[in-house]
N, C-alpha and C positions, 0 to 999 in steps of 0.2 A: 575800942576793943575791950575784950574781957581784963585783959591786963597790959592796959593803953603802953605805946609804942613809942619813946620819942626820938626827935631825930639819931641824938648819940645812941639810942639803940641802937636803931636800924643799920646806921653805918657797922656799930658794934657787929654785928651779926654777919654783915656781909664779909667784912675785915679779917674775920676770925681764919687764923690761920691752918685749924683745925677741918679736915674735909667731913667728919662725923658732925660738928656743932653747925656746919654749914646746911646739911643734911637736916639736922636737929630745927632748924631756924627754917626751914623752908617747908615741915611739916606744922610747925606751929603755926605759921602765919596764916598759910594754907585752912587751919584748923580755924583761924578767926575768922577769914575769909568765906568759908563754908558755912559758919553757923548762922549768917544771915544778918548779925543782930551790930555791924559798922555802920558808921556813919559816912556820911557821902564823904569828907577829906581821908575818913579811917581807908575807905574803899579805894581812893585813888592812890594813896601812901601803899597799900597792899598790893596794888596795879604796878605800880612804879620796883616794888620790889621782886616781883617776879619777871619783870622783863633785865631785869640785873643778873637772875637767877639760872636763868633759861640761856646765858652767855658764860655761864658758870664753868671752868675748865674741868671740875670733875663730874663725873658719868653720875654717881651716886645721888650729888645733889637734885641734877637735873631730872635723877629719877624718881625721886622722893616727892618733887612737884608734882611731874608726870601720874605719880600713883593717886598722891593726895586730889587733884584737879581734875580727873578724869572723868568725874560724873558733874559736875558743876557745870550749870548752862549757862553760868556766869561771867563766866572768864574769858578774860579779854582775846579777841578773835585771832591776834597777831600772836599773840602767847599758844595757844593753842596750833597753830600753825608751826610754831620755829619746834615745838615739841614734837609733833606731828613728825616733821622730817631728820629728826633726833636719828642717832644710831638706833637700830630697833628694840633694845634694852628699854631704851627712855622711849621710845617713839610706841611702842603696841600698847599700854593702857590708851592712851587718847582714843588710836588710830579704832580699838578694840568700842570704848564704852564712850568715845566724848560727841555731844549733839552740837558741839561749836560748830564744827569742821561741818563743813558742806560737801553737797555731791562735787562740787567743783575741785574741792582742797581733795578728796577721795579718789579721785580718778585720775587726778597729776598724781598722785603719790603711787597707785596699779601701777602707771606707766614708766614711772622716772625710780622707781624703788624692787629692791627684791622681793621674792617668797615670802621670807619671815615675814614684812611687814602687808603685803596682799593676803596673808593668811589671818592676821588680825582682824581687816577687813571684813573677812569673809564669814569671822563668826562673829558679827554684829548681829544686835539684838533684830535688828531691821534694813535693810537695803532695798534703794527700788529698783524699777528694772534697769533701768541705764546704766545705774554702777553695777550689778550683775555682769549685765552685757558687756560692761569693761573688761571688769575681770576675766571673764572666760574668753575676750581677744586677745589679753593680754600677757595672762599668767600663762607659765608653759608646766607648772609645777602639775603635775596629777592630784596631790595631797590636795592642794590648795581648791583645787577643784571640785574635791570629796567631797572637802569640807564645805564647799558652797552650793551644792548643789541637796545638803543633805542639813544643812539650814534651811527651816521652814520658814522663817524670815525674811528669806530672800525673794524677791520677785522675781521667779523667772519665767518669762515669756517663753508661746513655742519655737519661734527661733530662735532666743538663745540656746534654750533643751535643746534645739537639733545640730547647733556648732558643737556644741558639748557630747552629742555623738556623734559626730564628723571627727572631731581631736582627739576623744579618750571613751567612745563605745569599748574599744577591746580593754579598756582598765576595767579589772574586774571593781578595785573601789569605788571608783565613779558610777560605774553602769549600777553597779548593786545598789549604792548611795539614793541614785537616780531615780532608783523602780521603787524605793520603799516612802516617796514622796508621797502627800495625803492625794493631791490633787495631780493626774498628769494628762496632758490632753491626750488623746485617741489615737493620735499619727505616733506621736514619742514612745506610748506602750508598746504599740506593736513593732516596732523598732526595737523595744527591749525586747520583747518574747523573740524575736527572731535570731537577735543575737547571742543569747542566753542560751537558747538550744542548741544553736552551732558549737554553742563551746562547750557543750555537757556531750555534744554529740561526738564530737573533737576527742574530748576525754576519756570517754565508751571504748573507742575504734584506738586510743593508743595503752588503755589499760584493762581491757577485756577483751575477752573468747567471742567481739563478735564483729562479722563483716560491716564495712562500709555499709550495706545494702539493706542490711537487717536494723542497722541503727538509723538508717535516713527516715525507711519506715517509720519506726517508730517514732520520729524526733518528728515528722510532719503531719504525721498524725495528733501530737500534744502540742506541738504549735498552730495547731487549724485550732483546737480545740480551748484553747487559751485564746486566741486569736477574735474566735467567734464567741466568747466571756466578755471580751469591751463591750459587744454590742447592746448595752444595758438598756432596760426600757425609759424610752422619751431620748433616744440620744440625736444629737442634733443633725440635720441632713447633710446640713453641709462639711458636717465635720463626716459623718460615714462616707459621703462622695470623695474626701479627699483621701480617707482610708481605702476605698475602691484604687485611686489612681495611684496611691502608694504601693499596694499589694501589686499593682498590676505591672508599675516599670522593674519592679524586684522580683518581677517572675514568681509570684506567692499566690496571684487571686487563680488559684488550680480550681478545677470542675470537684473536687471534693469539699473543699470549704466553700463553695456556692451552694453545696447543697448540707453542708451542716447548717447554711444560716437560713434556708429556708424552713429547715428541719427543727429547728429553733424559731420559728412565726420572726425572722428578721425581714421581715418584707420591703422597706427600705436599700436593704443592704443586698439583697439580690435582685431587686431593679435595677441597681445603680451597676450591680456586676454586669448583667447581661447585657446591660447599654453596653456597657464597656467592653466586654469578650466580643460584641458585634460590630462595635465603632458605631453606635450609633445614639441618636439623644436620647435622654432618661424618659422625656415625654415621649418617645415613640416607643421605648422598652415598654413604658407602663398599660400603650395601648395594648400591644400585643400581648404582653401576658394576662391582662384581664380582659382579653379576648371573649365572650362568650360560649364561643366555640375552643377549639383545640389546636386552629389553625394555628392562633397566634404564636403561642407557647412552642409549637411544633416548629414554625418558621423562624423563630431567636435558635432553637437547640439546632439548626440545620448550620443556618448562618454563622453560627458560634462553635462548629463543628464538636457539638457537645455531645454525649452519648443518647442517642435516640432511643434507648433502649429503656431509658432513664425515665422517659418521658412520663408514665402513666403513674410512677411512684412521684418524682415531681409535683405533678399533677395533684395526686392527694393531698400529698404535704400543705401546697399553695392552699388547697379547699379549706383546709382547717388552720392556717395560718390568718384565709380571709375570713375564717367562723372569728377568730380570734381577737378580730380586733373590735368585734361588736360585744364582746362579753368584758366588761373592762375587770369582774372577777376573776377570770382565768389564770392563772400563775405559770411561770414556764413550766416545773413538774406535769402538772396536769396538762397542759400541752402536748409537750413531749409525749404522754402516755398517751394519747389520743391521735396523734400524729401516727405512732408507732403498731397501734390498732389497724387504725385507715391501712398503711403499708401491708401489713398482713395480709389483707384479702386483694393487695395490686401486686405486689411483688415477687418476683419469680422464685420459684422453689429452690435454688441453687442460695441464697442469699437467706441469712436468719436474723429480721427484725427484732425477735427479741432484745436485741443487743446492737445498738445504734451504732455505736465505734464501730464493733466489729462487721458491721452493714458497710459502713462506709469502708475501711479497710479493703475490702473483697470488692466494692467499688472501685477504687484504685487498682489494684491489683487486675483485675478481670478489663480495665481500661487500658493498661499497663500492657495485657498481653495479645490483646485485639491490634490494637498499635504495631506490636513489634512482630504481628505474623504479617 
């Protein structure tokens, strides 16, 4: 050591009746410890003294190790462990910053420990998905939840994202935490946007001048529309199909947002719907709607008891959605503006393309009132 240690030291040190000098002694040693530069007896004399340390009856000491030891990859596995299940004073440096401790020592400690110490966990610098997935079996706390779910550090798979909105969707900390992730798969967004709007819609109708009625509009109107924003270019099929199958048991895949995503060149994603609203396979949707003719299209909106009315704006759409995918320059804007053209010279005078929302709006609406004569 820098200023070698001998035995009547050591005893000295531990002896000391004072719990500050005790404290004082378990930062120094710590301090030799750490600089790297013991010799193999120096290193086990330093071993031996922190397992003396860590049985220490004051809090203080123990914590003093605890702080000092925490980043050292050094230290003895067993030491690291008996601090680890410290009262959580002494116990959240380790639990928080130490790589001794394994996913194993991690996940007894979720289980067999409170909040305080699952929340040091959870703002580790890195977690895989397993101790994630612990965590959010295990913790009941929301905070704790927050806080792991809003660490980018953390692996989290889509099924733990989707216990984590099965437990604490309606916590606004979590859900919020949740959405502003870098990365979130396709099924868990639209989970958030659906829920998000209920609760902004929730809000409206108990703090404003407006009906239920006026505010569903609206709110399903910005959640198709939000909705149909996941569907980003190159998104994977099988993640849109299970987006299909998710909208569709939650009563969301409406004949409106089928036709905002064709309306948007989502070609993909309204295969996959109309399979779906038909019961029927994606490979037989996809013959029928790029039918040659008109039958096909004609016979899915029959079966699907879609608005037949729809059909010849539809129609457009698909044409320039299918121009679309041959032009790999194309950008949605110029899309959309051309999509929006096409409809002007199909779509019926009652109905103003200019303004895509408000198209689809008066879609709803005018489906809305067909229905209920």
């Amino acid at each position: 050591m820098t200023e070698n240690l001998t035995s009547s030291d050591i005893q000295k040190l531990l002896n000391d009746p004072t719990p500050e000098n005790r404290a004082e002694a378990a930062k120094m040693v710590s301090g030799h410890f750490n600089s790297g530069g013991l010799s193999e007896s120096e290193r086990k004399i330093a071993e031996d003294i922190f397992k003396i340390m860590v049985r220490d009856a004051e809090e203080r000491v123990r914590l003093a190790l605890s702080v000092s030891l925490k980043e050292n990859p050094d230290v003895p596995h067993d030491v690291a462990v008996s601090l680890a299940n410290d009262v959580v004073g002494v116990a959240a440096p380790m639990l928080q910053f130490s790589d001794v401790l394994t996913d194993e020592d991690l996940k007894e400690i979720v289980k067999s420990q409170g909040a305080d110490s699952q929340m040091a966990i959870a703002q580790r610098q890195s977690l895989s998905a397993d101790l994630t997935d612990t965590i959010v079996e295990n913790s009941d706390n929301e905070d704790v939840i927050a806080t792991l779910v809003s660490n980018e550090g953390a692996d989290l798979q889509e099924a733990t994202m989707g216990k984590v909105m099965d437990k604490y969707g309606e916590v606004a900390a979590v859900s919020d935490s949740l959405a502003t992730r870098k990365q979130l798969p396709i099924n868990v967004a639209e989970r958030l946007v659906s829920l998000v709007s209920d609760k902004i819609r929730d809000h409206l109708v108990t703090h404003h001048e407006m009906t239920p009625d006026m505010v569903t509009d609206l709110f399903l109107s910005a959640r198709e529309r939000a909705t149909v924003s996941l569907l980003g270019d190159g998104a994977d099929v099988m993640d849109v199909r299970r987006l299909v199958d998710q909208l569709h048991a939650n009563g969301r895949l409406t004949e409106t947002l089928i036709f905002r995503a064709i309306c948007m060149g989502d070609l993909v994603f309204f295969e996959a719907a109309l399979a779906k609203v038909c019961n029927i396979p994606v490979s037989n949707a996809y013959k029928l709607i790029h039918d040659r003719g008109s039958l096909g299209l004609a016979a899915i909106y029959r079966e699907g008891n879609l608005s037949p009315e729809m059909l010849p704006i539809v129609q457009a759409a698909l044409d320039v959605a299918k121009d679309m995918e041959t032009s790999a320059s194309e950008d949605r804007d110029r899309f959309q503006q051309r999509m929006l053209e096409r409809m002007l010279t199909n779509c019926e005078d009652e109905f103003d393309p200019d303004n895509l929302d408000y198209f689809i709006t008066k879609l709803g609406s005018k489906k809305d009132s067909d229905e209920a004569a």
